[in-house]
C-alpha positions in Angstrom: -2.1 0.7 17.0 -0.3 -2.6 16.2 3.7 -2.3 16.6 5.5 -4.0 14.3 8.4 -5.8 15.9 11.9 -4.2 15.1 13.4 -6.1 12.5 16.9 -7.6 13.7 18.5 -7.4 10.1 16.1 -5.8 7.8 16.5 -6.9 4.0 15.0 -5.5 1.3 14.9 -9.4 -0.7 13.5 -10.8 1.9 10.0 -9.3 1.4 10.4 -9.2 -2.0 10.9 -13.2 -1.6 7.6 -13.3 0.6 5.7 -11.6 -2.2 7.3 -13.8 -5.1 6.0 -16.8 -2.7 2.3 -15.1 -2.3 2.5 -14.5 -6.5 3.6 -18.4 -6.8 0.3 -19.6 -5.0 -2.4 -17.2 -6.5 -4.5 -16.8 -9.6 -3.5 -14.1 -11.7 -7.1 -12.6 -11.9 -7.2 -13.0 -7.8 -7.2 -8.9 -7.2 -4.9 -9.2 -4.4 -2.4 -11.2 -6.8 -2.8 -8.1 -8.5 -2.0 -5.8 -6.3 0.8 -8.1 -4.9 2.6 -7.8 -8.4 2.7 -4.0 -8.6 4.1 -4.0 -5.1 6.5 -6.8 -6.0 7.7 -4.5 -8.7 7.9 -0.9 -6.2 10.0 -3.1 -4.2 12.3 -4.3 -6.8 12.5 -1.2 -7.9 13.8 -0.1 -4.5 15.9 -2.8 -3.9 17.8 -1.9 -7.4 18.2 2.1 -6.4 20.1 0.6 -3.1 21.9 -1.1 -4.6 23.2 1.8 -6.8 23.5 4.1 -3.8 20.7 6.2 -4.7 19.6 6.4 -0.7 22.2 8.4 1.2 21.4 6.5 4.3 20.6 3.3 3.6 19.5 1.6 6.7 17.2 4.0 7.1 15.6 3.4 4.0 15.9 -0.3 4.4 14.1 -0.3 7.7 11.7 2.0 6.3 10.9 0.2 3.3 10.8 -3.6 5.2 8.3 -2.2 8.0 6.1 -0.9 5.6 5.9 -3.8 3.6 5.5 -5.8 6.7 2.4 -3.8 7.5 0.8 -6.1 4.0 2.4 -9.1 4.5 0.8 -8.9 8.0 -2.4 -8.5 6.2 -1.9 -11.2 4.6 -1.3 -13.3 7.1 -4.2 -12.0 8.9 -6.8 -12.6 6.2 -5.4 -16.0 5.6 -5.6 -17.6 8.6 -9.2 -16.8 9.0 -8.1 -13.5 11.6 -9.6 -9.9 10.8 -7.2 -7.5 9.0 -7.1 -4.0 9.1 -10.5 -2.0 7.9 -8.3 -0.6 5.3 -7.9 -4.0 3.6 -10.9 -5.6 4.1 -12.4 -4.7 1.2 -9.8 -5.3 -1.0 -9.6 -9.3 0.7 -13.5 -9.0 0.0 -13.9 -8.2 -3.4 -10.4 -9.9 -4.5 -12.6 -12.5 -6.9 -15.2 -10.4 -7.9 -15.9 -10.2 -11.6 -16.9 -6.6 -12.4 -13.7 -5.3 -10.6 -11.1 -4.3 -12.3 -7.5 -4.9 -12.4 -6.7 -1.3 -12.1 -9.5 -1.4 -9.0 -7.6 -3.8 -7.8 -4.3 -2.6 -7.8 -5.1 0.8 -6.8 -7.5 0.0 -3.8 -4.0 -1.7 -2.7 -2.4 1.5 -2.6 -4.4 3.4 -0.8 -4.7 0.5 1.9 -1.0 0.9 2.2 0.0 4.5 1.7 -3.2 6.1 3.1 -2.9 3.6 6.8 0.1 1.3 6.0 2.8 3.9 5.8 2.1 6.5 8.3 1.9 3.4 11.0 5.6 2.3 9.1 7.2 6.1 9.7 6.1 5.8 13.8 8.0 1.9 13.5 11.1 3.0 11.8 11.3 5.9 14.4 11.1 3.4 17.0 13.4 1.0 15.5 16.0 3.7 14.2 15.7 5.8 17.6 15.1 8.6 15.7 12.1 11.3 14.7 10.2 11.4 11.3 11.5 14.5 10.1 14.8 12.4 10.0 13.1 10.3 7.6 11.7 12.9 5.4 14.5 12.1 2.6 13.8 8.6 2.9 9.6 9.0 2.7 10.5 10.9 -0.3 12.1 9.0 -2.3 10.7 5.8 -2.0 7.4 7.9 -2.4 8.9 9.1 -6.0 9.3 5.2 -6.8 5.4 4.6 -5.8 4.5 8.0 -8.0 6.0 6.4 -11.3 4.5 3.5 -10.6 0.8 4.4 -10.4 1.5 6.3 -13.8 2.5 2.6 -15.3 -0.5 1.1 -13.4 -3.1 3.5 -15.1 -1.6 2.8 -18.3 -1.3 -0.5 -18.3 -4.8 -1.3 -16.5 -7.1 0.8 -17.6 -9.4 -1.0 -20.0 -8.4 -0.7 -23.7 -10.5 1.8 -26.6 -13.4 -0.9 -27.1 -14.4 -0.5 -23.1 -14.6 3.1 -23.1 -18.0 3.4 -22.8 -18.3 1.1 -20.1 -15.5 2.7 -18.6 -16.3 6.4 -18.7 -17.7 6.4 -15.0 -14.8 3.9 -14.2 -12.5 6.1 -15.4 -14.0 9.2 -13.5 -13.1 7.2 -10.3 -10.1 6.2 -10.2 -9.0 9.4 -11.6 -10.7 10.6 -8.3 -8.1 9.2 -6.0 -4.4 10.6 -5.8 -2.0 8.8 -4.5 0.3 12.5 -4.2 -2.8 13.6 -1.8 -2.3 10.1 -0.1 1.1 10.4 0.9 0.7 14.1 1.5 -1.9 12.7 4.2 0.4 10.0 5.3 3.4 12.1 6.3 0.6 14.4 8.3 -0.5 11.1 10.0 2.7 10.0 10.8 3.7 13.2 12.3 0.3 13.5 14.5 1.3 9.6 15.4 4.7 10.4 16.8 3.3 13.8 18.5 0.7 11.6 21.1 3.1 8.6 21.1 2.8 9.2 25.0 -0.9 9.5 24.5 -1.7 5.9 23.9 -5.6 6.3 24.0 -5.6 8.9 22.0 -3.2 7.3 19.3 -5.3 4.1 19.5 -8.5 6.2 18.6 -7.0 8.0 15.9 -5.0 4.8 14.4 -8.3 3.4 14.6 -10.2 6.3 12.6 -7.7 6.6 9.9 -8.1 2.5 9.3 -12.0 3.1 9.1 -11.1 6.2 6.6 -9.2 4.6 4.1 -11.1 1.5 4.6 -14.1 4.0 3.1 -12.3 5.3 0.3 -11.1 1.2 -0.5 -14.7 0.4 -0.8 -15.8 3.0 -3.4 -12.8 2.5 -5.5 -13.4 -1.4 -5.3 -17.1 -0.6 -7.0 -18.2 -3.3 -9.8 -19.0 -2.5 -13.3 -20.9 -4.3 -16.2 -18.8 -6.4 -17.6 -18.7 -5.8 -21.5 -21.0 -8.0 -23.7 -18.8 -9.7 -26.4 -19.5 -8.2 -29.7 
């Protein structure tokens, strides 16, 4: 299991300054650009309910939300300099310029790289860097859960192909309505929990860390399945 390093003065704008930079360099169409903008929005979104005190405790919420989105930005990093990622991004670094992918593929095989590996691996650093156990984070989970909630009801409705691709898009639709991100974080929290339980257990956290990658790395690769693309009428 890779430790994140404990974040000396967490920020919120400074990720969301890293993704602006990632969004600067690549093509709109490039599916990671596209899942880079609906996380660039989550943590906008964040950052604005800080800032109106809707987190009661804020640095844990910060360090929370930073960690986690330094589990992608690691990704990133990883992918881009010619290093392996995690399994559960792979596919999504693999199929990011394929053209019978969707955007809504796209964005959504993003999410479940994050929430159904990312997050859970986020909860044990935040423990670590907070000194503190997950079920002291539960509020925090939550709520920035809710944000990620709304936002894959946006992402279906504004990526889902339009009326004159419904046919083509029948069985596409069948899939992604297949995946859930409520069942994902539901999962996540589990996995987090189970993480912090065998923390002294290092072998056995490595196998499991290393099980859930492979997982959601599965799941990434079905919902990252091309489609015809649409003959112009």
């Amino acid at each position: 299991m890779i430790r994140m390093q404990r974040p000396t003065a967490p920020d919120v704008a400074d990720v969301a300054a890293e993704m602006r930079a990632l969004a600067a360099r690549w093509p709109a169409a490039d599916g990671v650009a596209v899942f880079n903008r609906v996380y660039l929005t989550v943590t906008e979104e964040i950052g604005r309910r800080l800032d109106s005190g809707e987190f009661p405790d804020r640095r844990a919420a910060v360090t929370l939300d930073v960690l986690f989105a330094r589990r992608y930005l690691t990704a990133v990093k990883l992918a881009e300099s010619g290093r392996r990622p995690p399994d559960c991004w792979r596919p999504l670094f693999h199929q990011r310029r394929h053209p019978g992918v969707r955007q809504v593929q796209f964005a959504l095989a993003g999410i479940n790289a994050h929430i159904g590996h990312d997050l859970a691996l986020a909860v044990v650093d935040a423990c670590h860097a907070l000194d503190c156990v997950p079920p002291d984070l539960e509020n925090e989970f939550d709520q920035v859960g809710d944000v990620l909630t709304l936002l894959e009801e946006r992402i279906r409705e504004d990526l889902m192909p339009g009326p004159d691709l419904l046919e083509v898009a029948d069985p596409l639709t069948h899939l992604i309505s297949s995946w859930s991100l409520d069942r994902a974080r539901d999962s996540a929290w589990s996995a987090a929990r189970l993480l912090w339980g065998v923390r002294e257990l290092p072998g056995l956290a490595e196998e499991f860390t290393e099980r859930l990658d492979t997982g959601v790395g599965l799941v990434g690769r079905c919902l990252l399945t091309p489609w015809p693309v649409a003959a112009p009428r």
